[in-house]
N, CA and C of each residue as an Amber inpcrd file, in Angstrom:
protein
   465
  13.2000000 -28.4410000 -16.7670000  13.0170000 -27.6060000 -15.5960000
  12.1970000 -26.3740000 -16.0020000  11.1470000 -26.0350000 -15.1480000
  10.2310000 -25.1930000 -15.3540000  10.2630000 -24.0330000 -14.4600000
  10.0060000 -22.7070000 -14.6800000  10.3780000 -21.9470000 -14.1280000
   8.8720000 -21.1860000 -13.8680000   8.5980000 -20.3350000 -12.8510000
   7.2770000 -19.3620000 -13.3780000   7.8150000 -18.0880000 -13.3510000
   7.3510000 -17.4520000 -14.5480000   7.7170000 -15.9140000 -14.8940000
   6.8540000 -14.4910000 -14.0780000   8.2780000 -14.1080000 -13.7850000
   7.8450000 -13.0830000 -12.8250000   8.6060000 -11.9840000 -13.7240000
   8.0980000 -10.4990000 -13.5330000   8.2010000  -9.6520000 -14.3010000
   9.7680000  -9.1620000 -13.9840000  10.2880000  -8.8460000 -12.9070000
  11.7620000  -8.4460000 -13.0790000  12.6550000  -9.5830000 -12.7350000
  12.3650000 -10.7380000 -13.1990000  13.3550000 -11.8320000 -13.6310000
  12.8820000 -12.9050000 -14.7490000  12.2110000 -12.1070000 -16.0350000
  11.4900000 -12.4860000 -16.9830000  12.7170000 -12.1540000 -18.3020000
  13.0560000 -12.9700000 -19.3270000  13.9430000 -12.5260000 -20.3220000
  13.4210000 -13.6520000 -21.3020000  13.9130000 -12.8500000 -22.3560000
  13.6430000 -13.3890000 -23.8890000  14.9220000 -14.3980000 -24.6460000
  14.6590000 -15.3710000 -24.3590000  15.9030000 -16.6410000 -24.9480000
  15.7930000 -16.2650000 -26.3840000  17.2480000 -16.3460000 -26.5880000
  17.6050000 -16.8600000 -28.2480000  18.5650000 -17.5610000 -28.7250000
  18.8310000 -17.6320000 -30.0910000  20.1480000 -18.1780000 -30.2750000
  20.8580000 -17.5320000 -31.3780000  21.8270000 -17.3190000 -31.0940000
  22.9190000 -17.0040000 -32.1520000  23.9120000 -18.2670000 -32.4100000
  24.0240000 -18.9480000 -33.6380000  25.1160000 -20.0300000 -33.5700000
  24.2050000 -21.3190000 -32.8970000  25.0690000 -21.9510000 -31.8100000
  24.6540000 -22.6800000 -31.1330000  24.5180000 -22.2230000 -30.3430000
  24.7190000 -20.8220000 -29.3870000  24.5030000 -20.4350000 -28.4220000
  23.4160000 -19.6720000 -28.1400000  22.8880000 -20.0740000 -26.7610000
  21.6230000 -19.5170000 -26.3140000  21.8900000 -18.2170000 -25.7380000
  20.9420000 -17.3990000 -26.0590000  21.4590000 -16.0160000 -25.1760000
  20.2350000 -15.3550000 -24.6340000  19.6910000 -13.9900000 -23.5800000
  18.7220000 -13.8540000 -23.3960000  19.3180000 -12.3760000 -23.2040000
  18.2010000 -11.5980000 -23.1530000  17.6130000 -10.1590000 -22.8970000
  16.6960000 -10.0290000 -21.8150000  17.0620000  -8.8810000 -20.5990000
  15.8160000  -9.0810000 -19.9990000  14.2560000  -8.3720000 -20.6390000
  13.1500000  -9.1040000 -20.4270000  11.8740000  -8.6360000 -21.4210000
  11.3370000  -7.0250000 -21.0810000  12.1200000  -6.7740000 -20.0360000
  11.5070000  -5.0770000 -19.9000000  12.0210000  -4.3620000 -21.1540000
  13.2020000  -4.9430000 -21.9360000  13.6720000  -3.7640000 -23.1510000
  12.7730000  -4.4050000 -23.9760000  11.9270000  -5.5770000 -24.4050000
  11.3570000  -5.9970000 -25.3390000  10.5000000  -5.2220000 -25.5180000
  10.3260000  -4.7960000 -26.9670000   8.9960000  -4.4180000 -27.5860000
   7.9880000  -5.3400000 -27.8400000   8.8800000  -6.1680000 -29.5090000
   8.0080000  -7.3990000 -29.5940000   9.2970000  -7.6340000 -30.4570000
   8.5720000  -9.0120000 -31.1830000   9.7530000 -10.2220000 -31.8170000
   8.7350000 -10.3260000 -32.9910000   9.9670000  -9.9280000 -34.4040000
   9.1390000  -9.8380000 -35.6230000   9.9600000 -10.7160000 -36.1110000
   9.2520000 -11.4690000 -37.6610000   9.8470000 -12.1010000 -38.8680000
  10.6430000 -10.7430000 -39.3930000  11.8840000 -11.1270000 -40.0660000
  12.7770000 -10.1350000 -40.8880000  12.1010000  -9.6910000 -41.8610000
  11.9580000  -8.8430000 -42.4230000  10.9990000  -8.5010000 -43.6990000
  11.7920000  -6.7940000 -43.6800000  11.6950000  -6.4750000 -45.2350000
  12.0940000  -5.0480000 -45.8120000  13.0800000  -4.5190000 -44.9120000
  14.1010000  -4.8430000 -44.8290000  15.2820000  -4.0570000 -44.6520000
  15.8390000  -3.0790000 -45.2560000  15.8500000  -1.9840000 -45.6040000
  16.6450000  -1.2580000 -46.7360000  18.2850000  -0.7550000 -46.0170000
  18.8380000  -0.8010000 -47.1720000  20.7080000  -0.9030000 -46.4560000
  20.6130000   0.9350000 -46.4850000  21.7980000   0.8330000 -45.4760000
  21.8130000   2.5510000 -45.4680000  23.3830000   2.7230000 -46.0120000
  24.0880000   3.4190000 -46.9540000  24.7490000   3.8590000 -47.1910000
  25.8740000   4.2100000 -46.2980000  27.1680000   3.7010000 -45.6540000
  28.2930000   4.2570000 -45.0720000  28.2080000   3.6450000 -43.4850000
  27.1620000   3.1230000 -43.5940000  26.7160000   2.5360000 -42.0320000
  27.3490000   1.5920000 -41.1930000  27.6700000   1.5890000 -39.9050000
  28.6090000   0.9230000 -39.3560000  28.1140000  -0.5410000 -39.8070000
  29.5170000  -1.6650000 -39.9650000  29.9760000  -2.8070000 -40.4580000
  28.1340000  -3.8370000 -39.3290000  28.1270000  -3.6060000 -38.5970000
  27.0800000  -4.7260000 -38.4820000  26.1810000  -3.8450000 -38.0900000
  25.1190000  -3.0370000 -38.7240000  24.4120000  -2.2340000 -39.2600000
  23.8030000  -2.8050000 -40.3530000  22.7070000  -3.7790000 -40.3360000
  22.1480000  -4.1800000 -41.6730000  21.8180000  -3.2220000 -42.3480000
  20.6200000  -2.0720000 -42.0540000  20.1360000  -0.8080000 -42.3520000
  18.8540000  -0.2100000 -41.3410000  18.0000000  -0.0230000 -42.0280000
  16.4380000   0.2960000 -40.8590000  15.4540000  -0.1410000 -41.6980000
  14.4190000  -0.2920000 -40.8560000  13.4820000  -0.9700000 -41.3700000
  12.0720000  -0.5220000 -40.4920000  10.7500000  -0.7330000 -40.9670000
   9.5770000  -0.1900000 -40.5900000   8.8030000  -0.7730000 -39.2840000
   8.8590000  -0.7670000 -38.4540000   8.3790000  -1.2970000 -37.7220000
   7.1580000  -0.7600000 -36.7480000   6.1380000  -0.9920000 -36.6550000
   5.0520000  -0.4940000 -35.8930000   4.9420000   1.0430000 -37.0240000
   5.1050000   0.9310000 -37.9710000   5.0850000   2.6930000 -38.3740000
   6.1030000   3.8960000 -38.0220000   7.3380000   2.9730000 -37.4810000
   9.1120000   3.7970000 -37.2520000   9.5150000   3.1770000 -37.7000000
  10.2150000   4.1370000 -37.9190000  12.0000000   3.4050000 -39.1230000
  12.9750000   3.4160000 -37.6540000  13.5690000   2.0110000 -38.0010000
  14.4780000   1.6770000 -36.4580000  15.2680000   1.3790000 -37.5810000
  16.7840000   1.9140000 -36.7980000  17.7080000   1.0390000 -37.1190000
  17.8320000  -0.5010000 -36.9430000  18.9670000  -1.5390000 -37.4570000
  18.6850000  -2.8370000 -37.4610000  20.2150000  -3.3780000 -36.9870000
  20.3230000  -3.5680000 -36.3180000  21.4850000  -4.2980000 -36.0380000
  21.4880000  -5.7020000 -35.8420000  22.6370000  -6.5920000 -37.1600000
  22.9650000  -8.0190000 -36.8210000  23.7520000  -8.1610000 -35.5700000
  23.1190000  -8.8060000 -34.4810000  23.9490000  -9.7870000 -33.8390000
  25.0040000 -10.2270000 -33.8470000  24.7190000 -11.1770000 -34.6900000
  26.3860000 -11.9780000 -35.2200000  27.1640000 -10.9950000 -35.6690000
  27.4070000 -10.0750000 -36.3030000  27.9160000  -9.1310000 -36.8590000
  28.7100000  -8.3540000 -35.6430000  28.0700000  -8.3440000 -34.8390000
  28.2190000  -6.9650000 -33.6460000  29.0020000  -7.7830000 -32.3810000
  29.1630000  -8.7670000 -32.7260000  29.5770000  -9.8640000 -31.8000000
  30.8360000 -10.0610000 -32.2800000  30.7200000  -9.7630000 -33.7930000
  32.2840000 -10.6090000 -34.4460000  32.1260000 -12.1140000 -34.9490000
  30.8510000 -12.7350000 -35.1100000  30.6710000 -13.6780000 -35.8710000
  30.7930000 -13.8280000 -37.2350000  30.3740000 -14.9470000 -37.8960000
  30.2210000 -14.8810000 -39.1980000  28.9180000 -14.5180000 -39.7950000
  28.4700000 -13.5310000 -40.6110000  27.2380000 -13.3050000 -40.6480000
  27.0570000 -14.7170000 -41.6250000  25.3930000 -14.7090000 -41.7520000
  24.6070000 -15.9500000 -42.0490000  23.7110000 -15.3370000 -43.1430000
  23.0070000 -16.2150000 -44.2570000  21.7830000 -15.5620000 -44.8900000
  20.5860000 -15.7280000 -43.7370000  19.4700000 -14.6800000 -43.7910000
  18.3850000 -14.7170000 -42.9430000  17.8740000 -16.0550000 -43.7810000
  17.0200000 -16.8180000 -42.7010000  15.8290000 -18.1400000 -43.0760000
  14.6740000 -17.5460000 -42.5550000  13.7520000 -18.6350000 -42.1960000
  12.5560000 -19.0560000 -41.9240000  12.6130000 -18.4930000 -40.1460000
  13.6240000 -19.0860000 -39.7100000  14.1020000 -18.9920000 -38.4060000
  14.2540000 -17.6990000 -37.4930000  15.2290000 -16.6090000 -38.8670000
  15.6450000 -15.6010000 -38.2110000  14.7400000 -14.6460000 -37.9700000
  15.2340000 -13.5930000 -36.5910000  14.0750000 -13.0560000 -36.1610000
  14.8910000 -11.8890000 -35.9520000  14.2980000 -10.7940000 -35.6290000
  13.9860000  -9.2000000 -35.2710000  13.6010000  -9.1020000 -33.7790000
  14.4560000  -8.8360000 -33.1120000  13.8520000  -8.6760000 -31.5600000
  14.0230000  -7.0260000 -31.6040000  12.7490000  -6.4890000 -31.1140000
  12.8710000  -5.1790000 -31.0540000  13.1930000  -4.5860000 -29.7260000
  13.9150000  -3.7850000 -29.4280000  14.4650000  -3.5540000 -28.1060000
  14.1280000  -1.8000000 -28.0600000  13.7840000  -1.0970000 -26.8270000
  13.7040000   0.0490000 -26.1640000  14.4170000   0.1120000 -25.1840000
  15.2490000   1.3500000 -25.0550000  16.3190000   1.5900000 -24.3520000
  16.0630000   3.3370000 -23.9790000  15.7480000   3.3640000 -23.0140000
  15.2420000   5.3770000 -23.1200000  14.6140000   5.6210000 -23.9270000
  14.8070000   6.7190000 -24.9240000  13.7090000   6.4920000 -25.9100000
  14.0050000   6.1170000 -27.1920000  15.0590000   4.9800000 -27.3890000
  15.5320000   4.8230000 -28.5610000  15.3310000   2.9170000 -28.7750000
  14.9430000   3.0660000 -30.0310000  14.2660000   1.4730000 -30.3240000
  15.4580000   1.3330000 -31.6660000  15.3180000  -0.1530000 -31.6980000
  16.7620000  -1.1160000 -32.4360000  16.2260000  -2.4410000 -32.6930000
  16.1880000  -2.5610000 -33.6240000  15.9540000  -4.2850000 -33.7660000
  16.9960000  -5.1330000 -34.2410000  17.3720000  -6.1920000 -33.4260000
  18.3230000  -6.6960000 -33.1190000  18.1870000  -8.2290000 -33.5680000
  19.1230000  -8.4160000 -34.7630000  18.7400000  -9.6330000 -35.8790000
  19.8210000 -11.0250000 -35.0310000  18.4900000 -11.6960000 -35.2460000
  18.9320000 -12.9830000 -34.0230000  18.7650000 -14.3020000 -35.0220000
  19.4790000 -15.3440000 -34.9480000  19.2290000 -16.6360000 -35.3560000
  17.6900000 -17.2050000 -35.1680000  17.0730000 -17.1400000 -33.8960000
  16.2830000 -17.5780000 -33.7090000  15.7430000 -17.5110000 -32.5700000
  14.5280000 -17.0220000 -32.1360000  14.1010000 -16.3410000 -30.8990000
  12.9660000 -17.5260000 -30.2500000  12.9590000 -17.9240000 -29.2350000
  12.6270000 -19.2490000 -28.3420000  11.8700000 -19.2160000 -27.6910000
  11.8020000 -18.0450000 -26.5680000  10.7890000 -18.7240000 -25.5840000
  11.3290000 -17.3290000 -24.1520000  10.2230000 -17.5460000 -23.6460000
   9.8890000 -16.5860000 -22.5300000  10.5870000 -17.7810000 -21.4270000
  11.7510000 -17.0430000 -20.2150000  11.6060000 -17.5640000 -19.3360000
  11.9560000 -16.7160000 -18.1170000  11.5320000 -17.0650000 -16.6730000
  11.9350000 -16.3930000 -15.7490000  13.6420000 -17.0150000 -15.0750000
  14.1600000 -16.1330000 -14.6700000  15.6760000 -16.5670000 -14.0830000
  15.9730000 -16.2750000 -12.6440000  15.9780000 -17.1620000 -11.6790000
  16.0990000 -16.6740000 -10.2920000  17.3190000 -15.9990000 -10.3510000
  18.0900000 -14.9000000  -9.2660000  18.7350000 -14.0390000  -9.3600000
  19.5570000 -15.1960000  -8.7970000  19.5920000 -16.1090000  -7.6860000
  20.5910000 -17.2960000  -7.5160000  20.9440000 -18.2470000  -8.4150000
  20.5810000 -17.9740000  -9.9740000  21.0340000 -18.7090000 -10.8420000
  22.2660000 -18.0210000 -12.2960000  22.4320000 -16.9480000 -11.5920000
  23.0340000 -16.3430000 -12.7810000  24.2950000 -15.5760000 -11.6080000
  25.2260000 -16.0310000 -12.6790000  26.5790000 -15.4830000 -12.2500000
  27.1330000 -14.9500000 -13.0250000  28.1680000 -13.9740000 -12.6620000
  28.8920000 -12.6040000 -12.9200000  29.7510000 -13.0970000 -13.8490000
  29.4220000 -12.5860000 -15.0150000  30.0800000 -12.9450000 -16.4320000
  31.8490000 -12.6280000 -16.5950000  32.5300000 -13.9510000 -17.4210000
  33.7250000 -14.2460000 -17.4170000  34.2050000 -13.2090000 -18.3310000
  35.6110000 -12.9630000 -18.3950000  36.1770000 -11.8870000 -18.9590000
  36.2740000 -13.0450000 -20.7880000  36.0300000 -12.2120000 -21.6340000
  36.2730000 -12.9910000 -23.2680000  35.8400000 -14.0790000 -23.1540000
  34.6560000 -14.5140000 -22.6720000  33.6190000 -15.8640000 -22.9290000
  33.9080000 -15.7890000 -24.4600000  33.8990000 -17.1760000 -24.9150000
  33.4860000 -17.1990000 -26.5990000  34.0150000 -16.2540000 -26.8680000
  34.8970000 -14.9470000 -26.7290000  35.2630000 -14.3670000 -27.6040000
  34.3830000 -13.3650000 -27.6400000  33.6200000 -13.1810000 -27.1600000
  32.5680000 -12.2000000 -26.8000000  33.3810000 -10.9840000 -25.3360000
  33.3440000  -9.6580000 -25.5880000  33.3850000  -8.6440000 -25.0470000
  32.9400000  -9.3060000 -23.8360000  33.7660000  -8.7960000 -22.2890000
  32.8240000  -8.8660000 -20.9150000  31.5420000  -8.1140000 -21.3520000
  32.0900000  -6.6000000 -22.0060000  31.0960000  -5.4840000 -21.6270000
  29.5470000  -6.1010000 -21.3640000  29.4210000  -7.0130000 -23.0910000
  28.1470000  -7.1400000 -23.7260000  27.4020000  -8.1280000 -22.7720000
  28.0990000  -8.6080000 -21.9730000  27.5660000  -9.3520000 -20.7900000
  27.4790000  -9.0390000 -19.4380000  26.1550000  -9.1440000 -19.2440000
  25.4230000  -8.8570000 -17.4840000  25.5760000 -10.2420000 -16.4580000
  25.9180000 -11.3130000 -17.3610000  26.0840000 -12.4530000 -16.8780000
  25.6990000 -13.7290000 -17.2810000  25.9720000 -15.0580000 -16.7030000
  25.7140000 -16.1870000 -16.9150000  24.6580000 -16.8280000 -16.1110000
  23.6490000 -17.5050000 -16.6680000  22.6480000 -18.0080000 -16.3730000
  22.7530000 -19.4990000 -16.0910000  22.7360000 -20.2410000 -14.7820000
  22.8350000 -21.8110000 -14.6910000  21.7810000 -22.5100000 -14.8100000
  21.1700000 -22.7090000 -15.8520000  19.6180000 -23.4470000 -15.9770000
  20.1260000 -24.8800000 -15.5860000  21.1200000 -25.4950000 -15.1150000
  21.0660000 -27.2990000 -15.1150000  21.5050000 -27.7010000 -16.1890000
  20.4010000 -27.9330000 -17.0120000  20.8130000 -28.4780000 -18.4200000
  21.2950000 -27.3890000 -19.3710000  21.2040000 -25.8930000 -19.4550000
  22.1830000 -24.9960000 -20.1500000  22.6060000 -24.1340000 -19.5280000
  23.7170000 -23.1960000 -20.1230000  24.2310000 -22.4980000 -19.9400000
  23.4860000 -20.8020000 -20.9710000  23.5240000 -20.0810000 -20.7050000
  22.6060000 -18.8640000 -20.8800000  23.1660000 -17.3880000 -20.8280000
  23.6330000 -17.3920000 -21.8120000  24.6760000 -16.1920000 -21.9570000
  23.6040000 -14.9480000 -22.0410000  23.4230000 -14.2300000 -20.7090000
  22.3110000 -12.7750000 -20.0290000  23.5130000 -11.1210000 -21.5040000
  22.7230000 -11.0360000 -22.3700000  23.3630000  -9.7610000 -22.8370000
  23.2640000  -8.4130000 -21.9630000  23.9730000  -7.2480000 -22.3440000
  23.6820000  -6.2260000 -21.8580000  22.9590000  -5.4340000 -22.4960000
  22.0980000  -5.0640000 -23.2890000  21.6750000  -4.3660000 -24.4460000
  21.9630000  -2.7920000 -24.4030000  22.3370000  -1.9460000 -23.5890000
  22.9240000  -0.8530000 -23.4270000  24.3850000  -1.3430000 -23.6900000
  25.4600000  -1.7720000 -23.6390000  26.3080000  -2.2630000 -24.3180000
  26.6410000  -2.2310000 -25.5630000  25.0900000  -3.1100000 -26.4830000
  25.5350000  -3.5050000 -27.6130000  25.2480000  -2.5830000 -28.4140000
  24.9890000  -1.4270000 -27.5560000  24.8390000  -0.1050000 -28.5680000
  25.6180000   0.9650000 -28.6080000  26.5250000   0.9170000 -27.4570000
  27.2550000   1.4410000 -27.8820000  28.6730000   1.0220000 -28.4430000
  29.7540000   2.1190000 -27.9230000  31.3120000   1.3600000 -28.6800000
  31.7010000   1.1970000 -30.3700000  31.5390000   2.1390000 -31.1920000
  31.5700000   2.0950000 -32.2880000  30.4790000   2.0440000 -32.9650000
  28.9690000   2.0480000 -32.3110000  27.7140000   1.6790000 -32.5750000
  27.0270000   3.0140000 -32.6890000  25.9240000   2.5030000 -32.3200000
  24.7890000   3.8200000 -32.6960000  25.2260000   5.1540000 -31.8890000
  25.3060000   4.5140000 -30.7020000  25.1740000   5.8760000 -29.8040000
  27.0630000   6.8290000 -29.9330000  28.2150000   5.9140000 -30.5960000
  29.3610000   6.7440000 -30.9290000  28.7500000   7.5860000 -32.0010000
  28.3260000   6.6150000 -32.9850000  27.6250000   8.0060000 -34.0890000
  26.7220000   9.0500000 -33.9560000  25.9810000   8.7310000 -33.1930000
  24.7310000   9.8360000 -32.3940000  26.0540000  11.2570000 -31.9160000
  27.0080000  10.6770000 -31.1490000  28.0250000  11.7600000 -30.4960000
  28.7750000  12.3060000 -31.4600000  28.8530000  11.5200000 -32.6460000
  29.8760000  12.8490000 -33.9700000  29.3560000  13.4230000 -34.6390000
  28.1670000  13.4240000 -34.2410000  26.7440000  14.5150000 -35.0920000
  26.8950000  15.5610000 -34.4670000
């Protein structure tokens, strides 16, 4: 099933695990290979470290980590989705980043309380593609709650 992409129902598929998940593409920057991470000292538990990107040092946050998964070694596969949120950028370490698609607003429904074990918060909702299911993140969510923006507030 083919969709055509329209700009405010346009999102960035990925996968964590076996599960597919998406972002809508207005927070996208761009989608990098993992490369030079440096660890930061004392940094929250799924906090890889920061890393250079476009000529800024962004923080890096694993996914799986921030979810409560099992973290994984990075491959060939894993990717860096860079995300903007106001004026604060995060790259957000994904299994594997897929494909551009658009989502009619009659295809996505109001996300279940502890899906997978996953927080409601971190979810804006569920996506019914037919053949999958499409777990919509919140990305203002996954930053905060013990995350960047609690530490930003004990400064």
């Amino acid at each position: 099933m083919f969709y055509i992409i329209d700009e405010e129902n346009s999102y960035v598929v990925f996968k964590i695990g076996e599960t597919f998940y998406d972002i809508k593409s207005k927070y996208i920057q761009q989608i990098e290979m993992v490369e030079n991470i440096t660890l930061v000292p004392n940094a929250t538990p799924y906090v890889d470290g920061v890393t250079l990107s476009r000529g800024k040092v962004i923080p890096v946050i694993n996914l799986r980590a921030r979810m409560g998964l099992e973290r994984i070694p990075y491959d060939i596969k894993t990717r860096m989705i860079v995300i903007k949120i106001e004026d604060k950028e995060v790259g957000l370490i994904v299994d594997s980043a897929r494909e551009y698609i658009s989502i009619p607003p009659d295809k996505i429904q109001e996300s279940f309380e502890n899906i997978f074990g996953i927080s409601e918060k971190f979810l804006e909702g569920i996506a019914n593609l037919g053949d999958r299911l499409i777990l919509i993140l919140n990305p203002k969510e996954i930053l905060k709650e013990g995350g960047l923006e609690d530490e930003k507030e004990k400064k």
